[in-house]
N, C-alpha and C positions, 0 to 999 in steps of 0.2 A: 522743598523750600518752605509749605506751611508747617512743617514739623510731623510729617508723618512715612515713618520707616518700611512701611510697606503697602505702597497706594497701590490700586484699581488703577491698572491699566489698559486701555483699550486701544484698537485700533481699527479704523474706519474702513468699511471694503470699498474697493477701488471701482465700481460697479455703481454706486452708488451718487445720483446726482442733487447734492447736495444744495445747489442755485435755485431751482423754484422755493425751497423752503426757508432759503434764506433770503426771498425778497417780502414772502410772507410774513416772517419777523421783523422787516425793514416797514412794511408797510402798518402790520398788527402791533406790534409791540410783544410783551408778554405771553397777552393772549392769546398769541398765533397759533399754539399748539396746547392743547386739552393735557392734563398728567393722563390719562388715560392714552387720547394720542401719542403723547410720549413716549408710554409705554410700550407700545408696538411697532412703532418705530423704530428703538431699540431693540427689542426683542426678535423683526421680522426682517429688518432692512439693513441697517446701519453700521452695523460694527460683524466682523470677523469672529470674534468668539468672547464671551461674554464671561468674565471672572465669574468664581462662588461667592458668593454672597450681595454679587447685585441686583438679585431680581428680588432677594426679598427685602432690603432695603425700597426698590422702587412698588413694591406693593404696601408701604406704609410701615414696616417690622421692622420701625427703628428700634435702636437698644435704649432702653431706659437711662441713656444719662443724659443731666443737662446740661453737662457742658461740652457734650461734642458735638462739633463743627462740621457740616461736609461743603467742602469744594471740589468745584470742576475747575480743572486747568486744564488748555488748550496753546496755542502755540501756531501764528499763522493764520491764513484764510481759510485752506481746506477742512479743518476740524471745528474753527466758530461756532458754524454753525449746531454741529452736533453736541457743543459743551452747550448750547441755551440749552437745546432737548433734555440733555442726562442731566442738569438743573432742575427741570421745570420734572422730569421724572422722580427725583430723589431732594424736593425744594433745598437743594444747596445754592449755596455761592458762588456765580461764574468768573472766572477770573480767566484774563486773556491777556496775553503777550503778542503787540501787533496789531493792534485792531485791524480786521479787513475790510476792503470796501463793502458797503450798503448796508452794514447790521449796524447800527448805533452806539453810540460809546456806553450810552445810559442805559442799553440793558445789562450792560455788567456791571457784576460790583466792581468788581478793580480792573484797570486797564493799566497796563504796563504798555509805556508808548517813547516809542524812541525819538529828538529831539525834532528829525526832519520830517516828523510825520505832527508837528504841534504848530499849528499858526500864530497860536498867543499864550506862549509859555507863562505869561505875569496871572494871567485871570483863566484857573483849570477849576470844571469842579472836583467834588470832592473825592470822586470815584478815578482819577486822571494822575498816572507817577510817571513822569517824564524821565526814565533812563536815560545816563551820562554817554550809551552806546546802546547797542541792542543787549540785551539778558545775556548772559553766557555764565556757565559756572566752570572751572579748572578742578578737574579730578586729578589731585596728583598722581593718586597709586595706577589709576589706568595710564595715563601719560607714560610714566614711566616703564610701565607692561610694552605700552605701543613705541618708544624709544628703544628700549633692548630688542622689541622685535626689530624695526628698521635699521637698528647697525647689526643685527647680526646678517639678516638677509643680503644690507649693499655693503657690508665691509666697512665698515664706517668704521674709523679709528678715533677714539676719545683722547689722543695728543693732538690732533688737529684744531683749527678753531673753523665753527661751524657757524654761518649764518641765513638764517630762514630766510625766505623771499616766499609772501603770501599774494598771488597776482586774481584781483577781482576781475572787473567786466563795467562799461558805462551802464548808468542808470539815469531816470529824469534828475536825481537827485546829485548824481555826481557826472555830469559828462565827460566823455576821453576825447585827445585831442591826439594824433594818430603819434606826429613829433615830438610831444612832450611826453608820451609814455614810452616811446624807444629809448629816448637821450638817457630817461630817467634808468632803463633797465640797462642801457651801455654802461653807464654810468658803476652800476652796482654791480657787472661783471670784472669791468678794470678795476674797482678795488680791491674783488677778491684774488685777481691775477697778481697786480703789484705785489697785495702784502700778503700771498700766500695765505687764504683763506678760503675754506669749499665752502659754496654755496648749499642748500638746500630749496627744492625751489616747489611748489604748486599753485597749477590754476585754479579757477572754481568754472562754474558752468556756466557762468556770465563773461567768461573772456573769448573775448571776439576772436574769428580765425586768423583775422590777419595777425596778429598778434600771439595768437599758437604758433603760426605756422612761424615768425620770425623767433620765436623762444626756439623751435624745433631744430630752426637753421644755424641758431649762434651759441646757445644753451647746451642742446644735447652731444654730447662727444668733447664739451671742453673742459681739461682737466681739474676748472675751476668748479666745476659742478659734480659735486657728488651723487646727487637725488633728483630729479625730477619727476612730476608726477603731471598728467596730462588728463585733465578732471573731466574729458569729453567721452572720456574711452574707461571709465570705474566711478563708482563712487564712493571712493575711500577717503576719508576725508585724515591726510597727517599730519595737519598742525599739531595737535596734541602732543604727538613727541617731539615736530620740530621742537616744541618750546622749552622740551626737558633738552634735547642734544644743543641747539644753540646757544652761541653766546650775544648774537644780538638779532634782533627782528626787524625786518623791510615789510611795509604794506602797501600798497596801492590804495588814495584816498578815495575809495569809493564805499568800500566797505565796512558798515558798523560792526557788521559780527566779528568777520574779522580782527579789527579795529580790539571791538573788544574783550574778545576771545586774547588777542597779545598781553594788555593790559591786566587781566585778570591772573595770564598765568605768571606772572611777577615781572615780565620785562618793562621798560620803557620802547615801544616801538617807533622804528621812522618811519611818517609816513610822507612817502613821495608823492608828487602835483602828479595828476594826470590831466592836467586844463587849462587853460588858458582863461582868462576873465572873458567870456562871454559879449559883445559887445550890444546891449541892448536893443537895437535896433533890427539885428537879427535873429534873437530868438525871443522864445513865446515870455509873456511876465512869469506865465507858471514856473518854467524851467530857471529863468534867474532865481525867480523867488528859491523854489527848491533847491538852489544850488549855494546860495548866501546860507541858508541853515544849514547846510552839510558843512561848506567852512566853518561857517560861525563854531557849529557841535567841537569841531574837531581844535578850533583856536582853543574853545573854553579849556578842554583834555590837556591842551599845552602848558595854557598858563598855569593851571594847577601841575605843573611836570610830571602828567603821564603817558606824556606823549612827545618825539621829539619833528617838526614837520621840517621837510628839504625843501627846499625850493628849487633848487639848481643841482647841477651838477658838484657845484664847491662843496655845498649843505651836505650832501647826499654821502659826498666819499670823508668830511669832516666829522659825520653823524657816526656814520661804521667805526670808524678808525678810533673813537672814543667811546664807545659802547657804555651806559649807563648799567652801574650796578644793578641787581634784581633788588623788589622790591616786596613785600609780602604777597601772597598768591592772594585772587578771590576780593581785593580791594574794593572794585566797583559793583561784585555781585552782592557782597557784605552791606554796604551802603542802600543798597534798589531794598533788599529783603527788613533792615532796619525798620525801612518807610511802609515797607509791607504791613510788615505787624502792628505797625503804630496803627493804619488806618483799618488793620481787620479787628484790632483789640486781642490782637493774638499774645502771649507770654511769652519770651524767647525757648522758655524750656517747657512744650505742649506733644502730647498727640493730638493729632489733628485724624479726621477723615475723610 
């Protein structure tokens, strides 16, 4: 995404307990960790196996030009912390997708941060890009690899008309209400029955058992379902090619990635209630709070129409049956990367390192 065609990749060993050092950067700042401590950190403890060329960049042996750039990009809690380290080892740019809890926003340079994770969207500093969903980019040429492979394996016939169903799991930020995500998934089975429509269907690791187990009991074996995929037992993740075989997309309003994984790969997705308003009294301010920014995110998606939301059952089997043309791929990843460059002073057309 900064512009560079063959980055350093690493990956963290699993052995590895990353939490004392990131309270130390929560509490020190910067200075938590020496380039020297860095370095051996990297080197002794932290990552799996270490590309050519990064140890002697972290010994100082940068290349003589001045106008390259090095960032760290991180993605999540579990690696934050390690992108300050490989920073403060190679004095790059940290850039992070996610902020996790207790590292600070202001030790990176750029925080990429999804709406429900922002209290006061009006007054961010400068280091703070409030993504329309969470980051996602649409590889078409793989989608479409991972589509031929899913119809050749289940038989999947391209005269049929196929529709994705992408089922989350409750969060503080979006809670489930047991009745209003059944109705909602009735709902989306009698469509596909009526008008002759196979489903495609997957959970993710956030969907609760009762809710597996009633997909398992109504979903699997019925002829309106082509695909199911049951996210407790692999971790293959099929939206990718759901999004090239379908002709329209179901999500469950819990999910940003999701959310915006749909929208990016050209459709208009519907996304379905799983909740009920909340009524004040009974839950905490946090979880209202949190839960008004998850609508809020997901109204703003509408009104700009990239997103179509059901409410009911009418919505739901209205929204399928009229299916919104596709729209250019990569919309909203286009837009986050735009804001990118502008606040890294990046060129659209750089290597980067």
């Amino acid at each position: 995404m900064l512009g560079d065609e063959d980055p350093m990749i690493l990956t963290l060993r699993k052995d590895f307990n990353e939490l004392p050092l990131r309270l130390r950067f929560a509490s020190l700042g910067r200075g938590a960790v020496t380039r020297g401590g860095a370095r051996g950190l990297v080197e002794r403890k932290m990552f799996e196996e270490l590309p050519i060329g990064l140890t002697s960049l972290g010994n100082g042996k940068l290349p003589h030009d001045p106008a390259l750039r090095i960032f760290t990009v991180s993605t999540g809690t579990a690696v934050a912390t390690a992108n300050l380290v490989l920073a403060r080892l190679l004095q790059a740019d940290p850039v992070v997708c996610m902020t996790p809890s207790l590292l600070p926003r202001k030790l990176f340079r750029l925080n990429l941060v999804p709406p429900h994770d922002v209290k006061d969207r009006e007054h961010q500093p400068e280091n703070i890009i409030v993504t329309p969903t969470a980051l996602s980019f649409h590889d078409e040429i793989a989608s479409f690899d991972m589509a031929n492979e899913l119809a050749r394996d289940n038989n999947l016939n391209p005269d049929f008309q196929y529709i994705a169903l992408a089922i989350g799991g409750p969060s503080n930020s979006a809670l489930w209400r047991e009745e209003t995500v059944i109705e909602g998934l009735k709902e989306v089975l009698r469509t596909a029955e009526v008008h002759e429509q196979k489903l495609l269907v997957s959970t993710s690791r956030r969907t609760p058992d009762w809710c597996r187990n009633w997909l398992i009991s109504n979903y699997v074996g019925n002829p309106a379902v082509a695909y199911f995929l049951d996210a407790s037992k692999t971790d293959s993740n099929p939206l990718p090619g759901f999004f090239v075989l379908a002709d329209g997309v179901v999500v469950t309003c819990d999910s940003f990635s999701m959310i915006g994984e749909a929208v990016n790969s050209g459709h208009r997705p519907i996304i379905i209630k799983v909740n009920e308003p909340p009524p004040s009294v009974k839950e905490t301010e946090f979880k209202v709070e949190k839960l008004d920014k998850m609508n809020r995110a997901v109204m703003n998606l509408s009104n700009e129409g990239l997103v179509d939301i059901a409410n009911d059952a009418f919505e739901i089997r209205g929204c399928i049956i009229r299916r919104t043309r596709r729209k250019k791929p990569n919309l909203l990843f286009e837009r986050v990367m735009d804001e990118v460059r502008q606040r890294l002073n990046i060129p659209e057309e750089v290597t980067a390192g």
